[in-house]
Structure formats: structure tokens, C-alpha cells
C-alpha positions as CSV (number, residue, x, y, z in Angstrom):
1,X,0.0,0.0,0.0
2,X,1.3,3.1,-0.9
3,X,0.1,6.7,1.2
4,X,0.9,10.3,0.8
5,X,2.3,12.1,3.6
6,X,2.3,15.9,3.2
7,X,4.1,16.7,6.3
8,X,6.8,14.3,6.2
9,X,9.8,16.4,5.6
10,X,12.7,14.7,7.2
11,X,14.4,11.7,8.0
12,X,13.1,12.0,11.9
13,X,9.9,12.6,10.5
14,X,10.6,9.0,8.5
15,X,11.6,7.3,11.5
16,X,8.2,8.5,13.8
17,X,6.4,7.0,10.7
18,X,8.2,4.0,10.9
19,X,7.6,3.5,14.5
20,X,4.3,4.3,14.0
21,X,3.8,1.7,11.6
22,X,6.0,-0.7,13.4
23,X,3.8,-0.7,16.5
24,X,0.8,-1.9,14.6
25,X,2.7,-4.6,12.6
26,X,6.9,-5.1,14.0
27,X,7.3,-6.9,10.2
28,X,6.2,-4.2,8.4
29,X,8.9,-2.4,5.4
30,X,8.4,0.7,5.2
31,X,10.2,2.7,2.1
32,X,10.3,6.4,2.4
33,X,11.0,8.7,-0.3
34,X,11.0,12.2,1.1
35,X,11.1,13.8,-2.3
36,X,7.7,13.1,-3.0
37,X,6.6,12.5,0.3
38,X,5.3,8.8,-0.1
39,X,6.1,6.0,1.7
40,X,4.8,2.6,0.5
41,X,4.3,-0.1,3.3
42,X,4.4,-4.3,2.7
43,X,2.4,-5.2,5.7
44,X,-0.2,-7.9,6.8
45,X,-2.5,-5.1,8.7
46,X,-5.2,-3.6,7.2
47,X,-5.2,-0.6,6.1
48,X,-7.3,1.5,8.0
49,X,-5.2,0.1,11.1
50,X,-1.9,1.7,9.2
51,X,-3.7,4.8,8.6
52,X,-4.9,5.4,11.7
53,X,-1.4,4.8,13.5
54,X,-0.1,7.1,10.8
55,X,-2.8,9.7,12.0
56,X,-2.1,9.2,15.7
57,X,1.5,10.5,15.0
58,X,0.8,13.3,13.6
59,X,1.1,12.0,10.1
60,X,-2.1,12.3,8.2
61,X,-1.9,10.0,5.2
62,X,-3.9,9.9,1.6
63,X,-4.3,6.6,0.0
64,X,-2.7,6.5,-3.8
């Protein structure tokens, strides 16, 4: 699954996100790519699970 993360702007900003997702699934890869502010996610949880941890951290995500 792929998101769009507006304020993602850094690599501490990747590695909240990352923790973030971690917490919901600890086998998640996460690949970041601060240029265009996507990450894209290979995970077994659902997707509203991911987007809500992303939300919870003060990462609001949009699907692509």
C-alpha cells in the first residue's frame, strides 16, 4: 500500500512513521522517499489500522 504524507519532511519525520507503523505490525517495510513525500508499506494489517497509527502520530496520510 502506498500513502501520501504531506508533512513528512525529514528523515526523523521517516523514522516517527516507521515507529508508528511498526507498533501496529513489527514486520512491516516501510520505504520512504522524502522527495515526493510517499512511503509505501508491505504489511499484513489492514489498512485503515496503518492509517490510523499514521494519524495518531501526527502523520495524516492519503491513499494513492
Amino acid at each position: 500500500m502506498r500513502f501520501q504524507i504531506d508533512d513528512m519532511s525529514c528523515g526523523a519525520c521517516v523514522r516517527s512513521i516507521e515507529k508508528a507503523i511498526a507498533a501496529v505490525d513489527a514486520q512491516a517495510v516501510v520505504e520512504a522517499d522524502l522527495g515526493a513525500r510517499q512511503i509505501s508499506v508491505q504489511t499484513s494489517a489492514d489498512k485503515a489500522q496503518i492509517m490510523k497509527a499514521l494519524q495518531d502520530a501526527g502523520f495524516p496520510p492519503k491513499a494513492l
